[in-house]
C-alpha positions as CSV (number, residue, x, y, z in Angstrom):
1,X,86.9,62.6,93.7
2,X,84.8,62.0,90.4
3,X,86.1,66.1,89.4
4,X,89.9,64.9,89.7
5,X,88.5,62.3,87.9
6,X,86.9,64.0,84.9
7,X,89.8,66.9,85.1
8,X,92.1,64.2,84.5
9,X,90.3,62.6,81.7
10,X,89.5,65.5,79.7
11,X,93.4,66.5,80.0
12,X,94.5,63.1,78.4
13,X,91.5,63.5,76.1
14,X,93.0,66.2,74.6
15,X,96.6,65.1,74.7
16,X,95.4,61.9,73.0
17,X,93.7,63.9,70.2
18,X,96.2,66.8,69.5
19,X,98.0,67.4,66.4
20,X,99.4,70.9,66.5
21,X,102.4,72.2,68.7
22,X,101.1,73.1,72.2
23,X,104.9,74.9,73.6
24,X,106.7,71.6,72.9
25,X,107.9,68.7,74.5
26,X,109.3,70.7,77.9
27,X,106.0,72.5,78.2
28,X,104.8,68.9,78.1
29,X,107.0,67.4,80.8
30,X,106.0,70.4,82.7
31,X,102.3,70.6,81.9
32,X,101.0,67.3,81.7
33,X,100.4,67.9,78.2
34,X,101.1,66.3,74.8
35,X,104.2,67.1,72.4
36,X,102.8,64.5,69.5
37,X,102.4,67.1,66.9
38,X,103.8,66.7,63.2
39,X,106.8,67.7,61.8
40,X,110.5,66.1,62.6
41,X,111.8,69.2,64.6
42,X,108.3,68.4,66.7
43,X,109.2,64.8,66.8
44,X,113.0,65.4,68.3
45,X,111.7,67.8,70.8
46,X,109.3,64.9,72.3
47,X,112.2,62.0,71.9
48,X,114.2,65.1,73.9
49,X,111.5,64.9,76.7
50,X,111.7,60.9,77.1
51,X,115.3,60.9,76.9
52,X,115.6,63.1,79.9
53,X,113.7,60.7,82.0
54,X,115.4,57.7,80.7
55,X,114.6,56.3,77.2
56,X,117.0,55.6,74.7
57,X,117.0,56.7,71.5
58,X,117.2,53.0,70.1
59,X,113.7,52.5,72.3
60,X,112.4,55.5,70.8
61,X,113.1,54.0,67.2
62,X,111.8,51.4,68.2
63,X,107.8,52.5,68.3
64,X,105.1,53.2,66.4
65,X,105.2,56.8,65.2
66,X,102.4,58.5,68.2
67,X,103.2,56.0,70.8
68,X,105.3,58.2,72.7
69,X,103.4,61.1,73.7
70,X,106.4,62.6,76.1
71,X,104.0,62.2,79.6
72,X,106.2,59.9,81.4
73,X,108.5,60.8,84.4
74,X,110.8,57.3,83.9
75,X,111.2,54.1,82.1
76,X,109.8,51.3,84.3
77,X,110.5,48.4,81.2
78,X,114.5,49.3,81.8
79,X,114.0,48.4,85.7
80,X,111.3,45.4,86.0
81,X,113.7,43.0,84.9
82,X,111.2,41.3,82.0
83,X,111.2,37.9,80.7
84,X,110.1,35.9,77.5
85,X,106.8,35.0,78.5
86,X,105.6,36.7,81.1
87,X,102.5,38.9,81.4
88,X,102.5,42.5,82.1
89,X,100.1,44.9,82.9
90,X,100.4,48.7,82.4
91,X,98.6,50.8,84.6
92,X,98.3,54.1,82.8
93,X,99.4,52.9,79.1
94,X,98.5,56.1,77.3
95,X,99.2,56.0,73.9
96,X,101.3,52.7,74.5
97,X,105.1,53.3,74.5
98,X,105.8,50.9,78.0
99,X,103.6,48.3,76.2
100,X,105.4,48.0,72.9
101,X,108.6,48.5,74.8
102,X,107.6,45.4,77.7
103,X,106.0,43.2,74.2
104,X,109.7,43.1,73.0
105,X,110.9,42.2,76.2
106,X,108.5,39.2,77.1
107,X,108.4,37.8,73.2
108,X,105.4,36.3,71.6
109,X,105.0,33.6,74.3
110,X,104.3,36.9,76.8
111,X,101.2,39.4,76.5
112,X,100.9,42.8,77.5
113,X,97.5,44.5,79.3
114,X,97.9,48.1,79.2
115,X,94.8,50.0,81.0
116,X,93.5,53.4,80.7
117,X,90.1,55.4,81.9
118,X,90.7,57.5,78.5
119,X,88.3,56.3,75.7
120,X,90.7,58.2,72.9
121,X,93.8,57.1,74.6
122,X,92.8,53.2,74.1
123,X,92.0,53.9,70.9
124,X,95.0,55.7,70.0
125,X,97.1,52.8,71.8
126,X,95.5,50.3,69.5
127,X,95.7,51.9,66.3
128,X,99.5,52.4,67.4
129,X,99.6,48.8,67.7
130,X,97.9,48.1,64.5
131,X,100.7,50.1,62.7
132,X,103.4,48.3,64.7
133,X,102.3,44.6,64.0
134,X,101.9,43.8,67.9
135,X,100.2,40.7,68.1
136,X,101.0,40.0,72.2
137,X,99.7,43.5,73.4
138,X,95.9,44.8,74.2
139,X,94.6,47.5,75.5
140,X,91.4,47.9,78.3
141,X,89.3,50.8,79.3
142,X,89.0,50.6,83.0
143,X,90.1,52.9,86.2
144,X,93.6,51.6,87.8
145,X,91.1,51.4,91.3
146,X,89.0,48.4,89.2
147,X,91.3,47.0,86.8
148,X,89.7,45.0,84.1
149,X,92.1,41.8,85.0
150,X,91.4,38.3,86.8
151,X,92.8,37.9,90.2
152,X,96.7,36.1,90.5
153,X,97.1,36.5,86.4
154,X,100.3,38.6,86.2
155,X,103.9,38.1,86.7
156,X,104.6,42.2,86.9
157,X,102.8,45.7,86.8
158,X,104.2,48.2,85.5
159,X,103.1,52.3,85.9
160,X,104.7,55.6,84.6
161,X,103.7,58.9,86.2
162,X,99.8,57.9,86.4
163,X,99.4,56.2,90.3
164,X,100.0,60.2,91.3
165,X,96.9,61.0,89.1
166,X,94.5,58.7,91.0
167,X,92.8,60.8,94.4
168,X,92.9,58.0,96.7
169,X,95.8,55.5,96.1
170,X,95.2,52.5,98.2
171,X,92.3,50.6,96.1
172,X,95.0,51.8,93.2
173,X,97.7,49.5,95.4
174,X,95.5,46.9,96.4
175,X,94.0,46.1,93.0
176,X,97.9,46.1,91.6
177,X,98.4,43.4,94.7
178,X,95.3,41.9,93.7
179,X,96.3,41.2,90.0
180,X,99.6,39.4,90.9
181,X,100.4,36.2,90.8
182,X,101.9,35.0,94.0
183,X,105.8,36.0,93.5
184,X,104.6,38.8,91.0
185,X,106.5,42.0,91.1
186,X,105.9,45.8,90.5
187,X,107.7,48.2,89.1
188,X,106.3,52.3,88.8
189,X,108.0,55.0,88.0
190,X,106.1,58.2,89.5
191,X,106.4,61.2,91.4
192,X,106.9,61.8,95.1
193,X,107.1,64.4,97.7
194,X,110.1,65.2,100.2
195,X,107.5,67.1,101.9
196,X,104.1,68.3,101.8
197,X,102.9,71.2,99.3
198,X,100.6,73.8,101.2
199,X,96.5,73.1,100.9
200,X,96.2,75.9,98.4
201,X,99.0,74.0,96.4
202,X,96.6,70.3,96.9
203,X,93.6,71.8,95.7
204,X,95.5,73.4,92.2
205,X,93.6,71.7,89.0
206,X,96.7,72.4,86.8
207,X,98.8,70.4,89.5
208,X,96.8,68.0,90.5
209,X,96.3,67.0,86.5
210,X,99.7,67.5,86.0
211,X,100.9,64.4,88.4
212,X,102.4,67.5,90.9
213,X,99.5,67.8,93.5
214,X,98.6,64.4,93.9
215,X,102.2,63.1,94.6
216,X,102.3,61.5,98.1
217,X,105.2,62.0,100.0
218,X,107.8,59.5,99.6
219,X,108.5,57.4,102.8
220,X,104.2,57.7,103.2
221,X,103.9,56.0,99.7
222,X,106.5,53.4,100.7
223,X,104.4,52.9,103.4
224,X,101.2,52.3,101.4
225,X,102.9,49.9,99.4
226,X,103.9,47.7,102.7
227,X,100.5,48.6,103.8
228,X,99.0,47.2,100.5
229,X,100.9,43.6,101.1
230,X,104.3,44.3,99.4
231,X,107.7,43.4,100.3
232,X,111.2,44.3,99.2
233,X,109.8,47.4,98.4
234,X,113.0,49.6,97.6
235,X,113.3,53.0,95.4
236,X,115.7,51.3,92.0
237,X,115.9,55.4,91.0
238,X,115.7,58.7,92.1
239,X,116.5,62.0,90.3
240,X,115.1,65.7,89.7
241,X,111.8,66.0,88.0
242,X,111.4,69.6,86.8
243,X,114.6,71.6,85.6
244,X,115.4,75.0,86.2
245,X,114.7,75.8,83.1
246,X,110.9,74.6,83.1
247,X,110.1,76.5,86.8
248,X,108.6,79.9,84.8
249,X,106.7,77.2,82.4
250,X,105.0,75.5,85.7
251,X,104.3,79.1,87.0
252,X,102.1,80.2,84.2
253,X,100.8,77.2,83.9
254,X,99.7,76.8,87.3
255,X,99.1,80.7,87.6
256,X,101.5,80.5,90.8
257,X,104.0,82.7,91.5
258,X,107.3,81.5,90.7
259,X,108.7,81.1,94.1
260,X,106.0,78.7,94.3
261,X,107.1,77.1,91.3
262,X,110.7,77.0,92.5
263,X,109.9,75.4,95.6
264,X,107.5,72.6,94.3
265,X,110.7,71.8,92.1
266,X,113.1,71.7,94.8
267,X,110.6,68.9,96.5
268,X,109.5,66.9,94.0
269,X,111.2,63.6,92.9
270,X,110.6,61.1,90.0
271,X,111.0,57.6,91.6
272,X,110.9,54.3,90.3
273,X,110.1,52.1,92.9
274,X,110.0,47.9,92.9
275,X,107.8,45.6,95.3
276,X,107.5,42.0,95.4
277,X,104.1,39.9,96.3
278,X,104.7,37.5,98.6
């Protein structure tokens, strides 16, 4: 567990600190990596990446230049149904971009927690939010298994593409349930599984930092959720993750063949799910 751990970290690590052109945004959406280099044919290639999976381009405008760093699989602020003065808590936050987006959703009466295991990603996140005047958000260093927040003190949770990344999901589910206020709601956009991927497949580094491998399958991770304490849990999306166009990218990435590649496209799904606590 502690490798996928430190795999995981060091890949964000990296994505946090990079400044040069790594194969673009697509390679990113494929890769797990980062498309925040400089440059404004750079800079459309990333807003390219998070438009696919649901931003608009007014959102985009909307942030601090670095806060979107294109490793997303959904927009979770468009579906969690946010309110002036409520507080949220990002599992995940990266360099920031569902933060700032949920700040100007729950106003200055709200606040926004986002959390993240990466040292360079918090500090990325907050210098993003020094240059965009956010007074209602802050960012933690903790694990999504111990969150760094007092029981019953949030109205929502929020999560893009990072619950797939954690090798044992139910303290992950249990500390979101834990966190909640009674009525408090969740809304994650991840990846899922319409059926298994082989062992070799499981056990793939690449993948399994990627948000591919760890993916549970979907009715199981519906399951969980139940399991966890949740009700009304219902899938609010569901679409293609990887294009046709990115299988030969996830091949050599991966150093699988590309019937491999093909098939782990055909099965995985982004999701954005929603669950209530009672």
């Amino acid at each position: 567990m502690a490798s996928v751990h430190e795999a995981v970290r060091d890949r964000y690590e990296k994505a946090a600190r990079r400044s040069s052109c790594c194969g673009g945004a697509e390679g990113a959406v494929a890769n797990g990596g980062s498309s925040c280099c400089g440059g404004s044919q750079e800079h459309a290639r990333t807003a390219s990446a998070s438009t696919r999976v649901g931003y608009t381009a007014q959102e985009l405008a909307s942030l601090p230049e670095g806060a979107d760093l294109a490793l997303g699989c959904g927009n979770p602020t468009a579906l969690a149904g946010l309110a002036e003065g409520e507080v949220v808590v990002d599992l995940g936050s990266g360099g920031g971009i569902d933060c700032f987006l949920a700040a100007r959703r729950v106003g200055e009466s709200g606040r926004v927690i986002g959390v993240d295991m990466t040292p360079q990603m918090i500090e990325r996140a907050r210098e993003n939010a020094t240059k965009g005047g956010f007074t209602n958000v802050e960012f933690r260093l903790g694990e999504i298994e111990h969150l760094p927040v007092a029981d019953s003190t949030v109205n929502v949770i929020i999560s893009n593409c990072v619950v797939n990344l954690a090798p044992d999901k139910e303290p992950v589910l249990a500390e979101a349930f834990r966190v909640l206020a009674p009525g408090g709601r969740l809304l994650v956009s991840d990846l899922v599984l319409e059926a298994p991927l082989r062992p070799d497949l499981q056990r793939n580094m690449e993948l399994l930092t990627g948000c591919i491998a760890g993916a549970m399958v979907k009715n199981d991770f519906l399951a969980a959720l139940r399991k966890a304490g949740f009700e009304d849990v219902r899938i609010e999306r569901e679409g293609a993750y990887l294009q046709a166009d990115q299988v030969s990218s996830l091949a050599e990435t991966a150093q699988i063949s590309e019937a491999d590649a093909r098939e782990i496209a055909e099965r995985v799904h982004s999701v954005s799910v929603y669950a209530r606590k009672p």
